[in-house]
C-alpha positions as CSV (number, residue, x, y, z in Angstrom):
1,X,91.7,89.3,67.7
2,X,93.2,92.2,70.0
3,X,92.1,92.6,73.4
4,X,89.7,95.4,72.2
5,X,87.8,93.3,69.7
6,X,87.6,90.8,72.5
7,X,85.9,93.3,74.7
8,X,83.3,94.6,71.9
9,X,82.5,91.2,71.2
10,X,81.9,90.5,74.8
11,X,79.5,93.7,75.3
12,X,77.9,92.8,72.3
13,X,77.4,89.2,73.7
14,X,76.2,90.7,77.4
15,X,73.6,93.2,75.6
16,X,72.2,90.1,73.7
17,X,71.8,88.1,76.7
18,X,70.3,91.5,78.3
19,X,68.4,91.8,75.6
20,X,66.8,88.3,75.9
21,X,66.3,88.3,80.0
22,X,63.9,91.8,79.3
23,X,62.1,90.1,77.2
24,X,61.0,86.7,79.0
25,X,60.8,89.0,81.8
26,X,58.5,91.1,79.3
27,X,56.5,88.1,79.0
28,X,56.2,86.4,82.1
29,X,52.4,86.3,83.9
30,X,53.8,88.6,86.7
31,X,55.4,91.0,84.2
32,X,51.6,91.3,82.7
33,X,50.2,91.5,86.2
34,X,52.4,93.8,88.0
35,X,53.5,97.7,87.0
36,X,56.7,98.3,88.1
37,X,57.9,101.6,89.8
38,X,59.8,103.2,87.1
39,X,56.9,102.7,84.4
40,X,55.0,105.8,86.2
41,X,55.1,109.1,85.9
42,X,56.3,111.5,89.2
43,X,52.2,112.8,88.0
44,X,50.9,109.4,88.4
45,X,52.8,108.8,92.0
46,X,51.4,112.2,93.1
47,X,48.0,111.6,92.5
48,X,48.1,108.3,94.0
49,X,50.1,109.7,97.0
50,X,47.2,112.6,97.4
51,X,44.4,109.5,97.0
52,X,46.2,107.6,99.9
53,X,46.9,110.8,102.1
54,X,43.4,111.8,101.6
55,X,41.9,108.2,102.3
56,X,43.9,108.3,105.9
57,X,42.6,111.6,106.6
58,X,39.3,110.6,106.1
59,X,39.9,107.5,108.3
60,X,41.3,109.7,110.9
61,X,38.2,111.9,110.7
62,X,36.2,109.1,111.0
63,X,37.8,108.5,114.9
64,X,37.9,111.5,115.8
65,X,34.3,112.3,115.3
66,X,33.8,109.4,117.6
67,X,34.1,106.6,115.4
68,X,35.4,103.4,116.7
69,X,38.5,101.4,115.1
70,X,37.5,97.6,114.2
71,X,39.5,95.1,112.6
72,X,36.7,93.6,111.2
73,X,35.9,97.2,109.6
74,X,35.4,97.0,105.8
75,X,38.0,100.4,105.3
76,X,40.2,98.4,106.0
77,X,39.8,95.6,103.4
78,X,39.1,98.4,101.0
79,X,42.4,100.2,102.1
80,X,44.3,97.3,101.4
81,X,42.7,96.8,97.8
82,X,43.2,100.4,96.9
83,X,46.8,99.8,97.8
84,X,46.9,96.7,95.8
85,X,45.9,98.8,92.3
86,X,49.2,100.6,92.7
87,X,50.4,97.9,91.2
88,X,48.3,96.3,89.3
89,X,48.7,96.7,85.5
90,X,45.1,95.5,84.7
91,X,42.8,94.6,87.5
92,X,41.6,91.8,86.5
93,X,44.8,90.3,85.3
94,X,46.2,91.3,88.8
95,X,43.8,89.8,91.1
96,X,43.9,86.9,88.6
97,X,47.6,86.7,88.9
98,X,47.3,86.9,92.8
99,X,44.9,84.7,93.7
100,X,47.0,82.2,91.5
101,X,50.0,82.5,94.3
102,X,47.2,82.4,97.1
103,X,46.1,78.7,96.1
């Protein structure tokens, strides 16, 4: 074997190995939990941007009309949670899958 069938064989051998990490990483719990960034679309990261950007504004709003900031407040759970779903791939499968590494 020359040193260029030696190399071939060794890609091939690397892309079957690559091949094989995907897919347990395909199949692990977090894989079915989490979305990862590349798997959305630049529409998908724009209307989630404009959903955050408008969420803020709206929490800004609320203080300057007088409001008062808490950290008790509610929003702010709820802000967290929204940010959560960014990457969630189901929500029930997510939460599931967190509250498993909270325990």
């Amino acid at each position: 074997m020359n040193r260029e069938q030696e190399i071939e064989r060794e890609i091939l051998e690397k892309q079957e190995e690559l091949r094989k990490l995907k897919e347990i990483r395909k199949n692990s719990t977090r894989s079915k939990a989490v979305k990862e960034l590349e798997e959305y679309s630049i529409e998908d990261k724009v209307k989630f941007f404009d959903k955050m950007h408008r969420y803020a504004i709206n929490e800004l709003g609320e203080l300057e009309r007088g409001g008062e900031y808490s950290e008790d407040n509610d929003n702010d759970h709820y802000g967290w949670e929204e940010l959560m779903k960014i990457i969630a791939r189901d929500k029930k499968t997510f939460w599931d899958y967190y509250n498993s590494l909270t325990k």
